[in-house]
N, C-alpha and C positions, 0 to 999 in steps of 0.2 A: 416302691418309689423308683422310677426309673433312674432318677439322676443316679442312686446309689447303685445300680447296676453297671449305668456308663463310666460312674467312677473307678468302677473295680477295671472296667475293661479298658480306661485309660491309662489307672495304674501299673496294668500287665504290660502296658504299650511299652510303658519305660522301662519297667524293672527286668524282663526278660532279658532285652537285649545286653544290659549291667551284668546278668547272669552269663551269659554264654561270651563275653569277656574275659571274664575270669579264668573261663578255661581256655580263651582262643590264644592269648598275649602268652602263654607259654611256651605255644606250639611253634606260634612264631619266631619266639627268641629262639626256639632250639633249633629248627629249623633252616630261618633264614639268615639266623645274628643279632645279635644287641640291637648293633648299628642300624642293620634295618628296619628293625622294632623301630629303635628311636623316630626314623626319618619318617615311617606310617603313621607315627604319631602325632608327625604336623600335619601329614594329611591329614588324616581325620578332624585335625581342629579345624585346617583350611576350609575342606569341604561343609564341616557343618557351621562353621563360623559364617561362611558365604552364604549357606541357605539361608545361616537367622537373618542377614541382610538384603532384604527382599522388599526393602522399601516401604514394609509395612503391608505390603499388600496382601499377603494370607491371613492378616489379621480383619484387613478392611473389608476382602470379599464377606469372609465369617459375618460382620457385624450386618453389610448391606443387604446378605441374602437372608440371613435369620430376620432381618425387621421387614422385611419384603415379603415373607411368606405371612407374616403375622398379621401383616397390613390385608393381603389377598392379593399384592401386585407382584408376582412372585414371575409371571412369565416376560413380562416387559422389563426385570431387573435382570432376570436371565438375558435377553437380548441385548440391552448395554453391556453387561459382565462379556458375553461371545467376543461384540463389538469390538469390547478392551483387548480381549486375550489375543483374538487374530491380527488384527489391524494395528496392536502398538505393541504388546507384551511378548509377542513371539518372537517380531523383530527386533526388538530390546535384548531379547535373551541370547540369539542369535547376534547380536554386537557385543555384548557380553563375554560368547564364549571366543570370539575371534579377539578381541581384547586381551584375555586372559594369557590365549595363546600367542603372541604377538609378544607377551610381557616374561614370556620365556628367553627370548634373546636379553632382553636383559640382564637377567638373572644368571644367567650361563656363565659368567666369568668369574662368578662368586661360588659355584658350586664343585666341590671336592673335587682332585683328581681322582683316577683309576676308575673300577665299574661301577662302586656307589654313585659317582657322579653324571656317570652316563646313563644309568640306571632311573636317575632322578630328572634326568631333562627327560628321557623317553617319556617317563610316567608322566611328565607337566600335560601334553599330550590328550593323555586321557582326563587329567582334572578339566583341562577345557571342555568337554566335553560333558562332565560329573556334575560341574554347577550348574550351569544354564539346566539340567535335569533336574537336579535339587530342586530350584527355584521356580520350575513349572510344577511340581509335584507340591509346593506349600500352596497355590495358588487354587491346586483340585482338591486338596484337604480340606482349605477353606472354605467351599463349596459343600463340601459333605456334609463339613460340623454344622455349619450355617443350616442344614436342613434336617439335623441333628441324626445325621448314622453314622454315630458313635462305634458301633460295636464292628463295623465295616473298616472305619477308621484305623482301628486300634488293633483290629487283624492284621491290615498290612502293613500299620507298625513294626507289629512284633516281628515279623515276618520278616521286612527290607532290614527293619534294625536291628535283629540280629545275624542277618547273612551281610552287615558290614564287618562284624568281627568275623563270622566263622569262614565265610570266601576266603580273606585272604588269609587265613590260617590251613586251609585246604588246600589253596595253590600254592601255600611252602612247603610242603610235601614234595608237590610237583616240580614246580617254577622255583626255586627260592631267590628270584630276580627280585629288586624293587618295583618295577614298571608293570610286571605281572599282578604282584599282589596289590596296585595301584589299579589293575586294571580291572580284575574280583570285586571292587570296591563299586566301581565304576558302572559296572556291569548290574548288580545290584540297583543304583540309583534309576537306567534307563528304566528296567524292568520294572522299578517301585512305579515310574511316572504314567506308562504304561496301564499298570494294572491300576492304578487312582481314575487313569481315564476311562477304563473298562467298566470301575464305578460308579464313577459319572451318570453314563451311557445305561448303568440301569437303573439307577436312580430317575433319571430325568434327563429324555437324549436332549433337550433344549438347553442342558448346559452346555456342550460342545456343538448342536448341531441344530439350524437355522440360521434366518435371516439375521442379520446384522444391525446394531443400532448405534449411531455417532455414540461416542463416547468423551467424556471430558477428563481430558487428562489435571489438569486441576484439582477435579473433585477427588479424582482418587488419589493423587498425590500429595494434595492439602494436608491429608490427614494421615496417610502412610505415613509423609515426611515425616511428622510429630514423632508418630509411630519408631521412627529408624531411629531418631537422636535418641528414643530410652535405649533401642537396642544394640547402640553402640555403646552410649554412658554406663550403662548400667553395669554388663558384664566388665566394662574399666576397674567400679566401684569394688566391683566382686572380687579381681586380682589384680588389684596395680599393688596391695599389699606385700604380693609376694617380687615384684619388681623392685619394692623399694626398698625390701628387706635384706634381696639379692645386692644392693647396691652399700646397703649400709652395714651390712655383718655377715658373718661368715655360711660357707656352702652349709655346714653340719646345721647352727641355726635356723639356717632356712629351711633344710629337711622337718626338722622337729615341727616349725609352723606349718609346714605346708600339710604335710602328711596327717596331721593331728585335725587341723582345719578340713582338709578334703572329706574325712570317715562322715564329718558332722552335713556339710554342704552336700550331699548324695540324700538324704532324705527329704532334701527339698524336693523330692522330686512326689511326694505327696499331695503337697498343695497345690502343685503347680499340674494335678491330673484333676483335681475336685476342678482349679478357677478353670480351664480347660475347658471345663463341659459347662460350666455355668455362665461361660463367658455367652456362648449365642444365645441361654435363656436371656441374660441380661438384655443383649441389642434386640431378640424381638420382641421385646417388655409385655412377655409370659409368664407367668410363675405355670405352677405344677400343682393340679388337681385341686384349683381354686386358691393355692398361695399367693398372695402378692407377691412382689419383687423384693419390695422391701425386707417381708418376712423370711423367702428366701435365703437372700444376701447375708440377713443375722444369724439366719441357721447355720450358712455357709463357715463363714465366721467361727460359730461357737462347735462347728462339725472339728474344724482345724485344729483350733487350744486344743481339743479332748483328744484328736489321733496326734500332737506332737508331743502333747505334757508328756505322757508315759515313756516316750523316748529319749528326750531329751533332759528328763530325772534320771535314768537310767545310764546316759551317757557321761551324764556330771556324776552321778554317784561312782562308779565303775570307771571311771577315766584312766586313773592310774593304772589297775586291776588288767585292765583290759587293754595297753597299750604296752603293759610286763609281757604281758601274755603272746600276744601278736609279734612286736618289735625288741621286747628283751628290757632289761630294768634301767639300762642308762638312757633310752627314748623314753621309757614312760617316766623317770624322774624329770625329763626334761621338758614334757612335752603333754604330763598329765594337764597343768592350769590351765594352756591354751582350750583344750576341749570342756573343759568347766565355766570356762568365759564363752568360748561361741557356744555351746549349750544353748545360753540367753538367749545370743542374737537370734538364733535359727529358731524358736520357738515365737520369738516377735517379728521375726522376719517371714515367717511363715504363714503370721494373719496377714500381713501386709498384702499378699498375693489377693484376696480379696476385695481390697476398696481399689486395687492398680487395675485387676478388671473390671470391676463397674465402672470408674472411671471413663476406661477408654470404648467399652460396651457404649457407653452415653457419649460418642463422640467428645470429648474432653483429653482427646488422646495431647493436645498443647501444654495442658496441665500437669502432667506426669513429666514429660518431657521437659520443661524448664525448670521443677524442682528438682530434675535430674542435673540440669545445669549449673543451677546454684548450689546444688550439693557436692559436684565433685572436685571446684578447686578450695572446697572452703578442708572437705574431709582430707586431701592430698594433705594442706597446712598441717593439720592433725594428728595427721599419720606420720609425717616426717618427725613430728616434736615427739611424737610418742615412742616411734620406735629407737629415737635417740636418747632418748629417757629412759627405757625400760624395756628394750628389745622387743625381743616376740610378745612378753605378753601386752607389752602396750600396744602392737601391734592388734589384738586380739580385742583390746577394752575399745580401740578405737574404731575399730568395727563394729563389736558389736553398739556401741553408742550411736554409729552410725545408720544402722538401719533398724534401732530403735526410734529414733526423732522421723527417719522417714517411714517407717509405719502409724507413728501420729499424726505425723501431715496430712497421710493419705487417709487416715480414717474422717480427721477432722475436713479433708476435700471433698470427701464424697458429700456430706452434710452434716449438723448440728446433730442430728439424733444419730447419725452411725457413729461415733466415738464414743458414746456414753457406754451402750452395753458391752462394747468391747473391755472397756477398764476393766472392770473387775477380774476377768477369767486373765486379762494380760498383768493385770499386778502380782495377783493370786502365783499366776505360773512363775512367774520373775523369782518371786520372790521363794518358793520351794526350789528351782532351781540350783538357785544359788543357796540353799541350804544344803543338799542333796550332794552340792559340792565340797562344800565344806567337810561332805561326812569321808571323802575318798581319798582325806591324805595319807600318806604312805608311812606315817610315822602313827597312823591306827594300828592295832593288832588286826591282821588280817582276817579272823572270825567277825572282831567288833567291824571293820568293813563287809563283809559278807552279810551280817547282822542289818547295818544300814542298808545296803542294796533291796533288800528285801523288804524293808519296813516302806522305799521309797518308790518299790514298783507297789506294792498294796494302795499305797495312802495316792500315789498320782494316779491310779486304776479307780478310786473308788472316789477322788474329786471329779476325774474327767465323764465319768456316769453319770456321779448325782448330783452336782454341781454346775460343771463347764454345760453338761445339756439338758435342753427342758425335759417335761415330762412327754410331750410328742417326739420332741427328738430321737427319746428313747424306744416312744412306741413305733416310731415310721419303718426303722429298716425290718420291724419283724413283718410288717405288709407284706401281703403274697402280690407282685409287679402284674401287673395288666401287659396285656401284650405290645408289643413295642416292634417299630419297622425295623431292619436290620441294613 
């Protein structure tokens, strides 16, 4: 099955880069200082915060070009898509980055004396020039996924996104300036955009190259817009937790949540590589080797419960165990329940990633977006009463409640029959979960937790098989894959 191939190569897109972090964030600190660790740290949010805000449009190219090829109108959707990019997107990006840089003067009066501060206007410099890169390069990804080379894709993934860590860990060796290793980072985005259009070009030079066709900036904006409001709100939803936490209890508290919550939030990054690749099956209403969509979809679904149950039993069993171990016994006494609560969420937060791309795959990108709406001042209320109630871990319950109820919305948006099969493997998980949890308090004899750890990877290993998936399910990945474009 090819999906299960693209998935793995979408998986390595993210995970790699996570890997070669690990080891670049040391070099840096020792190299160039804390300090400047810290200050790349908001680079790096800035610069990829800005790419996810792209108006949507890497999302919209993906869905027009995948239903475009599937249609057979695949060269005339090409020639609008040029239309756009030369004639309105370029020059967009290009006011963009004169924008950016422009919005350096302002900033200048707030930013530190001595060389960090000078250090950090130079570097603004270059982020001007970083985004509008970024933001051209979502737009050629779009285009690739949309014609589904995945595996093209997710190479120069790994590739750009791991030389945004290891560059400027290289050039603190060299440089150990801020503006330098700002500028390693930098340098990397050109060259990603670059080589995305290199891909292009072998793909199909009619992505970049021909005549031109009017373009409607409406249509594509219509529906970005949608697009933009989740992906502003949403990542809100994800951390304004630890904003209000910051504001209502102490630094040390806030550590224990954040840190305990971050280990759990990092294997989101599973789901979000399966919906990823299944996102342009969906917009060019395809299935795979005579699948419906529909079928698909629930595979998709019941693929997820089974690759997060085992982890996130694991996590809740082992919370304490393993946060003793890492960060020492007064974080994990303080800091085990929170990862035994989002355990939940991230397990039902994780089928969610499923009906949020089918969804916006079927143009209904308005619909995600305004339960996004009504969801974040009503959870803010919630979060505030919670965390004044019960600190972090109300902080924890009110999350995860909260992208429980929005994983049933979206089941129950996509239609009448997508929520029904989801129930069972989403109760089933819930509810081992938080048993799994139960087993890893720290007033167990540490055998009888060793004991439960093991009874909870067997028994979540042998639901998530012969339960969470059918009997094809289980016969598909062993398929020897047909050849596939690269």
């Amino acid at each position: 099955m090819a999906t299960v191939r693209f998935f793995a190569f979408n998986l390595l897109g993210h995970v790699a880069p996570m890997l070669v972090a690990l080891l670049s964030v040391p070099v840096i600190a020792h190299a160039a200082g804390v300090e400047r660790l810290g200050a790349l740290g908001v680079v790096w949010a800035l610069v990829g915060y800005f790419g996810f805000l792209d108006f949507g449009l890497g999302r919209v190219v993906t869905r027009r070009v995948a239903s475009a090829s599937q249609e057979g109108r695949l060269t005339e959707e090409l020639g609008e898509l040029r239309g756009f990019l030369w004639q309105k997107a370029l020059p967009g990006l290009i006011i963009i980055g004169l924008l950016i840089l422009g919005a350096r003067f302002l900033f200048e009066g707030f930013l530190p004396a001595g060389p960090l501060g000078r250090e950090m206007a130079a570097g603004w410099n270059w982020i001007a020039l970083g985004v509008p890169a970024t933001l051209a390069t979502n737009w050629l990804r779009g285009v690739l996924e949309g014609v589904h080379r995945f595996a093209r894709v997710n190479l120069l993934r790994t590739v750009f996104g791991a030389w945004t860590y290891a560059a400027p860990a290289l050039a603190a060796v060299v440089w150990s300036t801020l503006d330098m290793l700002i500028a390693a980072i930098v340098v990397g985005r050109v060259l990603s955009m670059l080589a995305h259009a290199l891909a292009c070009l072998r793909v199909d030079r009619g992505i970049l190259i021909g005549p031109l066709q009017p373009a409607s900036l409406r249509a594509f904006f219509q529906e970005g817009g949608w697009i933009t409001v989740s992906n502003i709100v949403g990542p809100l939803m994800v951390y304004s937790d630890r904003f209000v936490l910051a504001a209502l209890l102490t630094p040390t508290a806030v550590a224990w949540y954040v840190t305990s919550q971050e280990v759990m939030l990092r294997t989101l990054v599973i789901p979000g590589a399966l919906a990823g690749v299944l996102f342009p099956k969906f917009a060019g209403r395809q299935g795979e080797d005579g699948v419906p969509l529909s079928e698909l979809y629930q595979r998709g679904v019941r693929v997820i419960a089974a690759l997060m149950l085992p982890m996130c039993m694991l996590a809740a069993v082992g919370a304490y165990d393993g946060l003793r171990f890492w960060l020492g016994p007064d974080f994990a006494q303080n800091g085990y329940q929170v990862v035994e609560i989002v355990a939940v969420g991230i397990f039902v937060n994780a089928v969610s990633y499923l009906p949020f791309a089918w969804l916006q795959a079927h143009e209904r990108s308005e619909i995600t977006a305004k339960l996004h709406m009504i969801e974040f001042p009503l959870y803010a209320i919630a979060l505030v009463a919670a965390v004044a109630a019960w600190g972090i871990i109300g902080a924890a319950v009110a999350w995860t409640l909260r992208v429980s109820i929005d994983c049933l919305l979206l089941l129950r948006l996509v239609g009448p029959g997508s929520a029904k099969p989801a129930v069972k493997p989403l109760a089933l998980g819930v509810l081992l979960i938080a048993a799994a949890g139960i087993c890893s308090q720290p007033d167990w004899p540490p055998q009888w937790r060793l004991l439960a750890g093991a009874a909870a990877a067997v028994t979540a290993l042998a639901l998530a098989w012969l339960v969470f998936l059918s009997a094809s399910d289980r016969r598909q990945p062993l398929r020897r894959p047909r050849a596939a474009h690269y």
